[in-house]
Every structure is written in structure tokens, then in C-alpha cells.
C-alpha positions in Angstrom: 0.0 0.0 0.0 1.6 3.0 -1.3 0.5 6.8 0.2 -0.9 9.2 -2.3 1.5 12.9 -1.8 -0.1 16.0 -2.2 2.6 17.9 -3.5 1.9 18.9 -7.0 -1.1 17.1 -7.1 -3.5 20.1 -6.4 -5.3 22.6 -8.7 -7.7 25.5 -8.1 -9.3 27.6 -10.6 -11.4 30.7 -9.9 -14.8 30.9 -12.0 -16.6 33.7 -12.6 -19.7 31.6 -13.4 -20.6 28.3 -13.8 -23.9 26.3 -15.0 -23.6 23.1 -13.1 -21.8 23.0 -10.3 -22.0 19.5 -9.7 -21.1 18.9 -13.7 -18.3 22.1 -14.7 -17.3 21.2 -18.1 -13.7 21.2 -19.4 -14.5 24.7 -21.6 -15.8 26.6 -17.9 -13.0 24.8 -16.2 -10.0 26.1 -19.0 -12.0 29.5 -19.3 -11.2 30.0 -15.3 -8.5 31.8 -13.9 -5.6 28.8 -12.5 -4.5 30.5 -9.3 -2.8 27.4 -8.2 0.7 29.1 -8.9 -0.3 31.8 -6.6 -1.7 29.9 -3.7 1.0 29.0 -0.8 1.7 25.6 0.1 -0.2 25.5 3.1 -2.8 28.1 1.6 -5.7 26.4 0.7 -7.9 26.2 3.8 -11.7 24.6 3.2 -12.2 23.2 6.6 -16.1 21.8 6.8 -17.7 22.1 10.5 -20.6 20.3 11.2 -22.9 22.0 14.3 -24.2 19.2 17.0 -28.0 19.0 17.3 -28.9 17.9 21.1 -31.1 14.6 20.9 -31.2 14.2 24.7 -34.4 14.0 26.5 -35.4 14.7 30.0 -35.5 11.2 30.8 -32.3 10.9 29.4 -29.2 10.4 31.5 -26.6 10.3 28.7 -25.9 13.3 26.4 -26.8 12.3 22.9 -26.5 14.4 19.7 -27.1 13.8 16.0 -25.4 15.7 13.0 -26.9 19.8 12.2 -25.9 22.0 10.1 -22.6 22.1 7.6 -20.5 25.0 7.0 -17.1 25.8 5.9 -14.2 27.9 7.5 -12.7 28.9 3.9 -9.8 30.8 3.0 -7.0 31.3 0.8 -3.7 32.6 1.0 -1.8 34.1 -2.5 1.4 34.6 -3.3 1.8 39.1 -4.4 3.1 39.0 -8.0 5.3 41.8 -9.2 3.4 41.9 -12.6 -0.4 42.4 -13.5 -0.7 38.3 -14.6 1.5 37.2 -11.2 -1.0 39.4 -9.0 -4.4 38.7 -10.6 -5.5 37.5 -7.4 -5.0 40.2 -5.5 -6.4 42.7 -7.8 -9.0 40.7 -8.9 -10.6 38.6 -5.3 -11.8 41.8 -3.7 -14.4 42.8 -0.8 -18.2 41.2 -2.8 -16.8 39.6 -5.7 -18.4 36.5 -6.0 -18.0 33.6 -8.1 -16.7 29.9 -7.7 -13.7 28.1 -6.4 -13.0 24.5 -8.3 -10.5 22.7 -6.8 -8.9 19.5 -8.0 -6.8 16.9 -5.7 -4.7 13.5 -6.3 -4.3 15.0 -9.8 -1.1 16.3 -11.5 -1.2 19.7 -11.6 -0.3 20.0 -15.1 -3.2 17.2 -16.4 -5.5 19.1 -18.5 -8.9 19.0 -17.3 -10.7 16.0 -18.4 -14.3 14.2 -18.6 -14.8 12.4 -15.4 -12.2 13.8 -13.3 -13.5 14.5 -10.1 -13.5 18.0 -8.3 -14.9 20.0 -5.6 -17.0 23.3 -6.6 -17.2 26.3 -3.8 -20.0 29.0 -4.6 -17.1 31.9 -2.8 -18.3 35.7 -1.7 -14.9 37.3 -1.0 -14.3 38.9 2.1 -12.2 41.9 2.8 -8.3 40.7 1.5 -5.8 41.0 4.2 -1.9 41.6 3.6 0.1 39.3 6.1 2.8 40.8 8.0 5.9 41.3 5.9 8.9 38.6 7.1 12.2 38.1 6.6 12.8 35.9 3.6 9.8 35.3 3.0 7.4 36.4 -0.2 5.0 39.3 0.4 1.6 37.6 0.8 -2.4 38.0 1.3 -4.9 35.9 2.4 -8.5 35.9 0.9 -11.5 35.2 3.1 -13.8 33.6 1.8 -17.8 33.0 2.5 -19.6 29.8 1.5 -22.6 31.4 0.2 -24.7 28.2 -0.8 -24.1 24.1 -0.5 -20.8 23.0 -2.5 -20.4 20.2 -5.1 -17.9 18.1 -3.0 -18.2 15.5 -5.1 -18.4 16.7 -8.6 -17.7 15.5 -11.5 -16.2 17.4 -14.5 -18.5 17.0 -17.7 
């Protein structure tokens, strides 16, 4: 048994619009912006939370809870460029702009998009951009917040 590595195997694409979340087709998917250059090692962050729903009773003497509501902790930290294309993300993933965050795993990175690959689709509202601290050695960087505004195709398959 052999462990799959993330490294390089990772690709997210900013859409501006999609028809079928659940089903993006190769043309949406090319026609996307590729940030994945942009994005930090450790930058992509789409943590689900699922809230606890009390089931209990007062006759019970055990504390028992069933599965509520999903949400997602979402955020994304870029890379600055020093050149319009490098820094598309900053300029572009602003306070409001929505749109949709595809994201690829176990992949290549540099595997075209194809039928039947499967991906995960994030309808995104962008929160207000913040630039992280400056470092030494260390590129200058921001980190996009970013709002789940309706359920997410976690399990979606590209037409």
C-alpha cells in the first residue's frame, strides 16, 4: 500500500460563473482563472464544520447528539506578483466579488482538465483581502477570506 502525496497534485481555478456546479465542463473549467501558482503551500484552507443537534431528553441520563448544520471555515492565502498576470488575485478577489472556487486533488497539476475527473465546486463571496505581515525571507503575501454562500459540489464530476 503505497500513500498518495499532495505535492503537486493540487489545482484550483477561480470561475466567474458556472452552470452546473455539480457537472463544470472542461471549456468553464479552461476558461477559469488557474491560481494554483499563486496559492502557498499551506494556503488552501476549506475546513467543513458540522454543528451538533442535542437529541437528549429529560428522561435521558446520557448526552446524545445527532449531525446539524454544515459549514465551511474557507480561506485562501496568494502569493503578491510583481506583474499584473502574477498578482491577478489580488487585484481581482476583492471585498463582494463572488463567483466559484473549483478545486482538483490527487491530480497532477499539469493534467489538462478531463471528462470524469472528479472535483470540488465552492460558490465563494470574497471577504475583505488581508496583507500578512511582511517577514524576513519570506514572499509578500495575502490571504483571501472567503464566505460559502450556498451548498458546495464536494463531489463533482467534470462533464
Amino acid at each position: 500500500m503505497a500513500d498518495l502525496i499532495s505535492d503537486g497534485k493540487t489545482r484550483v481555478v477561480w470561475l466567474a460563473t458556472v452552470a452546473n456546479i455539480n457537472a463544470p465542463t472542461t471549456t468553464e473549467l479552461n476558461a477559469g482563472a488557474d491560481y494554483t501558482r499563486r496559492i502557498t503551500p499551506d494556503g488552501l484552507k476549506l475546513d467543513p464544520t458540522t454543528a451538533d443537534v442535542d437529541t437528549s431528553s429529560l428522561a435521558s441520563k446520557f448526552d446524545t447528539k445527532t449531525a446539524g448544520r454544515v459549514g465551511y471555515d474557507a480561506e485562501v492565502t496568494f502569493k503578491r506578483g510583481d506583474n499584473p498576470t502574477d498578482d491577478a488575485p489580488y487585484t481581482t478577489l476583492k471585498y463582494g466579488v463572488s463567483g466559484f472556487l473549483a478545486v482538483r486533488r490527487g491530480v497532477e497539476f499539469t493534467t489538462a482538465w478531463t471528462t470524469g475527473q472528479k472535483l470540488e465546486v465552492y460558490p465563494i463571496t470574497c471577504g475583505e483581502p488581508a496583507n500578512n505581515s511582511p517577514a524576513a525571507n519570506e514572499v509578500m503575501k495575502f490571504t483571501s477570506p472567503m464566505k460559502v454562500t450556498d451548498t458546495p459540489a464536494t463531489a463533482a464530476t467534470v462533464a
